[in-house]
N, C-alpha and C positions, 0 to 999 in steps of 0.2 A: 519565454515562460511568463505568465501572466497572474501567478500565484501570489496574493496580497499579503503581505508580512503583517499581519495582526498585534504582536505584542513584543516586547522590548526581548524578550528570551530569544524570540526568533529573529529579531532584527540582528543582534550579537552573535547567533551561531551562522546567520547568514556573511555575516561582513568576516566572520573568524575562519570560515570557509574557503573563502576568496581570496585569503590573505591581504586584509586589508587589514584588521586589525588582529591580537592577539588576546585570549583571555587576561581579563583585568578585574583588579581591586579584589578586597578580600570580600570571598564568598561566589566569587564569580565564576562563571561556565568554565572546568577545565580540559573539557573538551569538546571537540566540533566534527561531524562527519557532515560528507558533502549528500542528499539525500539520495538515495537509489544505489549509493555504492556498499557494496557490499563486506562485513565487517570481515573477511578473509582476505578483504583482497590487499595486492601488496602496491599500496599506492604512498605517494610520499607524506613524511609524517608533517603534521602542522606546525606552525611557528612557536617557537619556545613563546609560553605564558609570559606577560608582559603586566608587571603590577605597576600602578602610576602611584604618586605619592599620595598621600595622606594630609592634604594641607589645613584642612579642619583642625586638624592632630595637631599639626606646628603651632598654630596659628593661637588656638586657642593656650598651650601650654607657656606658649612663646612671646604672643604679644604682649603683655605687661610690662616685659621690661623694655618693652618701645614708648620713649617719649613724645611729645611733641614740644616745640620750641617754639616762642614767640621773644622777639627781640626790635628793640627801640631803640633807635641812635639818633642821629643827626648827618646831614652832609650840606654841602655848602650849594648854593644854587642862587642862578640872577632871578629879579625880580620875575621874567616872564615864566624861569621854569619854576621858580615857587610855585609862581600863581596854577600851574598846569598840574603842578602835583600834591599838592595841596587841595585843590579840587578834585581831583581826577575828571580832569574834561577833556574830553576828545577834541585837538585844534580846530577841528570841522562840524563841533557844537555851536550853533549860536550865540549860546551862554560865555562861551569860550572867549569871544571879541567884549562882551559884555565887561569879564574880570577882567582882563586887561585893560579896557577902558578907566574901571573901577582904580584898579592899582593905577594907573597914569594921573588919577586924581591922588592920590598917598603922594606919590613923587614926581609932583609936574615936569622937572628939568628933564625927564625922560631918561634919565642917570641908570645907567645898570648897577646895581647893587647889591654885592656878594653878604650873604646871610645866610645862618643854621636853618636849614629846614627839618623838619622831622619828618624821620621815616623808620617805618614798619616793616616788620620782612617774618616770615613764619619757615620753620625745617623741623626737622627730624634727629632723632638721635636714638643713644640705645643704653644701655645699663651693664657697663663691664664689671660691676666692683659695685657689693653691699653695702657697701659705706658710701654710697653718692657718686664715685667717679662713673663720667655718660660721657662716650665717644662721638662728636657728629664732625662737621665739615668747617674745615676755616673758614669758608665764603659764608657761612651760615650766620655768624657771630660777628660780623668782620664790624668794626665803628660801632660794635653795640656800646650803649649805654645802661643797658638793663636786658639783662639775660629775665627769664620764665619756663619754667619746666613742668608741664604739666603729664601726669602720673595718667594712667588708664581710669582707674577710680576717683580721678578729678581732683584728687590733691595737686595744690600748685608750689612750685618753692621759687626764692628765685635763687639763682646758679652764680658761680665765679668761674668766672675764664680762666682756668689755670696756665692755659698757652695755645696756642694757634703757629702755624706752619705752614706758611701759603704757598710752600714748594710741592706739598704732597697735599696739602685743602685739607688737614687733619686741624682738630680742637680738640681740648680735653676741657669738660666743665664737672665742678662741683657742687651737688647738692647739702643739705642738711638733713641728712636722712639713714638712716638705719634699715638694717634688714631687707632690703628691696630685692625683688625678683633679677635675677642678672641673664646675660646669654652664655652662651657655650661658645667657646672660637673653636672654630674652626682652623683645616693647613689647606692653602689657598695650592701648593703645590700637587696633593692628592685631586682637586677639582681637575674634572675631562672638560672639553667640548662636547658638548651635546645634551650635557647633565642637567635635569630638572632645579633650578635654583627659582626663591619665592622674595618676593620682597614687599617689605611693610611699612607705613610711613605714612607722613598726613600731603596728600599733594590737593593744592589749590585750599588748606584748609581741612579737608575733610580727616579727622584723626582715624589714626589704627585702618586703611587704607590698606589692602593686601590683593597682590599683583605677583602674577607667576608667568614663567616661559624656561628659555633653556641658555645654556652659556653661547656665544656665541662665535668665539674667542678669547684667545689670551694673550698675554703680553703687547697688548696695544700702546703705541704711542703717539700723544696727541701732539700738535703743533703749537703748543703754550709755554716752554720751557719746563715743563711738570719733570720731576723726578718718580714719574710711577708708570709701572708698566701693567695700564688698567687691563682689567675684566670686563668683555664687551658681551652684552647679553640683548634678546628681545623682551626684558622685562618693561610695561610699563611703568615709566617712570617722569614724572613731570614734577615743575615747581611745587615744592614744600617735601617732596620728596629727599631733598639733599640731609645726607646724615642719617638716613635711616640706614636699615642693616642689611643685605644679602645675605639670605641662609640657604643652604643645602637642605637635600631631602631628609636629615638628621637632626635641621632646626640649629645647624652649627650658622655660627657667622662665618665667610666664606670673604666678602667685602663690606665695604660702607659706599651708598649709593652715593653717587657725584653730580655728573656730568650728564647731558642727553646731545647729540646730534641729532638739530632740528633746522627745516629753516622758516618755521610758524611760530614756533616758541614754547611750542607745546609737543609731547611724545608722537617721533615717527619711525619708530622701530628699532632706536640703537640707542641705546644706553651705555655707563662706562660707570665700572666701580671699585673704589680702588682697593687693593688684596687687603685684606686684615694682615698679612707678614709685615707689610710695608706699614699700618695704621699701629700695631702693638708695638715695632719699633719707637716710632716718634709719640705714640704717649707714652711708653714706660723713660726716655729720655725727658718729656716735659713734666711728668710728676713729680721726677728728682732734680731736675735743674730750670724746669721753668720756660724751657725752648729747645729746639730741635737743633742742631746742626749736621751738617750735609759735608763731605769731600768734594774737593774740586782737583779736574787736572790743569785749566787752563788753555784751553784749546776751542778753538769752533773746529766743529764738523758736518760733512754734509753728505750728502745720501750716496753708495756708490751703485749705479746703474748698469746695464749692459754695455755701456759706450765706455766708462770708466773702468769695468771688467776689461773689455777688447785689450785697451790702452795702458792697463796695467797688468797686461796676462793673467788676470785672476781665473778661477777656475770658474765660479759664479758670483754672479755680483749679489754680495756680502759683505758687509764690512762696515765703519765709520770713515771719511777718507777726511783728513787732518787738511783743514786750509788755510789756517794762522794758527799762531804760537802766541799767545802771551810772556812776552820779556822777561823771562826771570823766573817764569811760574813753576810749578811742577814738572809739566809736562816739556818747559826747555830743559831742565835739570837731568829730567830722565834721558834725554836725546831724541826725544820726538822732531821730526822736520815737517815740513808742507809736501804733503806726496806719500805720510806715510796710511797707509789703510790700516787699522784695530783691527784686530779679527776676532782678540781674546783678552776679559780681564779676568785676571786667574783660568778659573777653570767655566768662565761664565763664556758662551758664546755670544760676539756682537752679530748681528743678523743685520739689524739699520742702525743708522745715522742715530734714531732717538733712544737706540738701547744702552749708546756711553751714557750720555746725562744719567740714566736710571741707576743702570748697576753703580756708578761713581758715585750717585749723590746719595746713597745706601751706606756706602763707607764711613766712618768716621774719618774726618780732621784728623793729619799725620798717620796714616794708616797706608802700609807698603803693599803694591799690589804690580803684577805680573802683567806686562803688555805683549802681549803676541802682535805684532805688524807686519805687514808685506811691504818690502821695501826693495825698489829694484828687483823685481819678478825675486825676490828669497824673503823665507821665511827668518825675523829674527825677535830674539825679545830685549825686554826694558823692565828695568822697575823705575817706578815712580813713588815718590812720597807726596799723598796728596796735600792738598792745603784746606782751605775753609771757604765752602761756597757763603759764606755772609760776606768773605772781603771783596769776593768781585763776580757775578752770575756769569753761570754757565752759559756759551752761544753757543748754537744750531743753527750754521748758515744753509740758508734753500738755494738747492741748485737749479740751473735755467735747465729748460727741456733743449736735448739737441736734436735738431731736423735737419735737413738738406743732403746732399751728396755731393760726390766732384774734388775741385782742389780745398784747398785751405783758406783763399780768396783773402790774405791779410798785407797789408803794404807795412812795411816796416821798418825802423831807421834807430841807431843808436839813441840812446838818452845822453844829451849834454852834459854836464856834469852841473848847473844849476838845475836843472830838470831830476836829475839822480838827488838834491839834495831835498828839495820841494816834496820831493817821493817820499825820501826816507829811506833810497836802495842803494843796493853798490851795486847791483848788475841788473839790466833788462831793457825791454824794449818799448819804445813808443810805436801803439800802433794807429797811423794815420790812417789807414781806408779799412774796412774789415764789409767783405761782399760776399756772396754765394754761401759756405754753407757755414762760415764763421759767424756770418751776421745774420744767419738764422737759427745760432743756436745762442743769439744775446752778447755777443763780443762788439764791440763800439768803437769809433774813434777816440781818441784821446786816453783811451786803456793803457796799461802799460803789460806788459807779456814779462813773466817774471822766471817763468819753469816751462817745458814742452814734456810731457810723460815722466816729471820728475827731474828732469835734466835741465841746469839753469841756464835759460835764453841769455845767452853773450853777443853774439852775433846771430846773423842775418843767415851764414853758412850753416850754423850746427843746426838751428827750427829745418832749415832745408832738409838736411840728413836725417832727421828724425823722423821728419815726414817721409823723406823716400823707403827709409825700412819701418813703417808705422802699415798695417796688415788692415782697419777698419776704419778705426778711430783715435785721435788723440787727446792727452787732459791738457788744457792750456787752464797754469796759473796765472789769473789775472787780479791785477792790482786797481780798483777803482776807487776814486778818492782814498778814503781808510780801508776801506774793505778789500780783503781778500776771498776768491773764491774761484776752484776750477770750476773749469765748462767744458764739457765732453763736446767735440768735433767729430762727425764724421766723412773720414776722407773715401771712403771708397763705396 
């Protein structure tokens, strides 16, 4: 068919035809027939009308109480990164050899020399509260020396840091101001995947900056020790962005934008922002006390995989799998061991390794919480009384990837009893050779072998027996230097 679509009506009833798209926005076509069919006839009915947001509508009602932030500190740098950033010269400017020559004349001895340098850095933020309190990002403010808040209508104030949080990148700052435009929060629990979310902010500079897409995810966890279980979306989002707001199609805040995964440095498709539940928690705690604190259990954990699953008959690999204990901590108190999997804190399910830190460090300091673990193929639980992630952070050990197949390929010999005290153990193994598919899933000589699927390596005979009734794979706890950590083997 070679009929030329003329005008925007017929381009919209053409594509609404085909089901490509759906009648949209208000005032729009809300209906479509395909031409030459006839209106008796019994053909299947078109796609439910599909109305896109109104981002004019947010934006304009909304933006004002979006700030922009410009902040001045200092950090300490040697002579040569002074001179590089101080200037701003690319090491592969001419000029570039030039100052350096320059500064070599300042301090002929050639001496490195640690000094304040000044630096500049520009984000975002937003207006939760009429009297001045604005929500943006720890990292935003971090070493400031002079906070600046400038208003849509180009009023400037400058701000006080009321507190900063660099376990969740939340700040709370104060202006001197009355009556201001504020947002709406949002419940970051009511957001879908898939849902239209907008976002405003100044990136690279540019103020009141407005960038929209969809959610993309939730409950994400980064590999930073964070206590937040971000919002991952396709919003563009780049430097100076940080602190600015996520709002829903309602113009509710939803999150405070963060984080980008990039590897230019600039936005390529994945953003991270973390929930407003998580950000109202820690400033209504830093308004009235001045700082956040977090629960701690006391434990590293690390991701339980399909090899981990096999080796601990899990039904799906799910869980946080416990690899040390902290002495004394919560989590020995409770009766947590090395080998136990989390499954559940209260009524919160652990999915990965990075959901303990999140849910935990949500809790307050002394606060009793319900452990669900898998211990010995049974379900059992635990209460723990947490303690204060300020006394000692939270670890997240990574675990090695296992490959190979075949036997177990590890030579092993008791620990001497100088050897057991160097350790720091009473029971386990030195492993002298580790080949085939041990030492392709990261297991080393000089390791020590502490547990096989939970069950502590005494001897040479019991790893034997484990391995003979072990069906895929097994978890070997292994001791390196200080660190503990299993490593899924697989035998078959």
């Amino acid at each position: 068919m070679n009929t030329r679509l003329t005008s925007p009506r017929a381009l919209v009833l053409a594509l609404a035809t085909a089901g490509v798209i759906g009648a949209v926005g208000a005032g729009a076509y809300t209906s479509a027939r395909a031409v030459g069919t006839p209106t008796n006839a019994t053909a299947t009915a078109p796609a439910a009308m599909v109305t896109l947001p109104d981002f004019s509508t947010i934006t304009a009602r909304d933006g004002a109480a979006v700030v922009n932030i410009s902040v001045t500190g200092t950090m300490k740098a040697s002579d040569d990164e002074e001179t590089a950033q101080i200037q701003g010269i690319d090491p592969d400017d001419p000029m570039f050899q030039f100052f350096r020559r320059f500064q070599g004349q300042i301090n002929p001895r050639g001496q490195q020399q640690q000094r304040d340098v000044p630096v500049r850095a520009q984000g975002s933020g937003f207006i939760v509260d009429a009297n001045g309190i604005i929500l943006t990002n720890a990292h935003v403010v971090k070493d400031a020396k002079e906070v600046t808040v400038k208003l849509t209508d180009r009023r400037e104030y400058r701000a006080k840091v009321l507190g900063a949080d660099a376990k969740t990148d939340i700040a709370v700052l104060k202006i001197d101001a009355k009556n201001l435009p504020v947002l709406a929060l949002g419940n970051t629990k009511d957001l879908k995947v898939g849902e239209w979310v907008l976002a405003i902010g100044s990136p690279f500079g540019f103020e009141n900056t407005v960038t929209a897409g969809v959610v993309s995810a939730k409950g994400r966890t980064l590999p930073d020790d964070s206590y937040v279980p971000f919002i991952q979306t396709d919003v563009a989002v780049n430097p100076g962005n940080s602190g600015g707001p996520l709002l829903n199609t309602r113009g509710e805040v939803v999150g405070i934008n963060s984080q980008i995964y990039s590897r230019s440095g600039g936005y390529q498709g994945v953003s991270f922002s973390i929930p407003i539940d998580v950000a109202v928690q820690v400033k209504d705690q830093i308004v009235a006390t001045g700082k956040a604190v977090h629960g701690r259990l006391g434990v590293a954990v690390q991701e339980v995989n399909q090899a981990f699953a096999d080796s601990f008959k899990l039904d799906k690999p799910e869980g946080a799998l416990v690899s040390n204990i902290e002495k004394g901590g919560p989590g020995d108190k409770a009766g947590l061991k090395a080998g136990d999997v989390i499954r559940k804190v209260g009524d919160q399910p652990i999915v990965s390794s990075g959901d303990l830190p999140a849910v935990i460090g949500q809790q307050a300091p002394g606060t009793k919480v319900t452990l669900e673990v898998w211990r010995q193929g049974e379900r059992q639980e635990l209460t723990a009384k947490l303690g204060d992630a300020s006394d000692k952070p939270a670890q997240v050990a990574k675990a090695d990837k296992a490959t190979g197949q075949g036997k177990l390929g590890l030579a092993l010999r008791p620990l001497q009893p100088d050897e057991k005290r160097e350790a720091a153990v009473e029971t386990g193994l030195l492993i002298e050779d580790a080949a085939g598919p041990s030492a392709m899933a990261g297991v080393q000589a000089g390791d020590v072998l502490l547990a096989i699927n939970g069950t502590p390596a005494k001897t040479v005979e019991q790893v034997r027996e484990v391995v003979a009734k072990a069906d895929k794979s097994v978890a070997l706890l292994i001791q390196r230097g200080d660190d503990k950590i299993f490593v899924p083997v697989r035998i078959g």
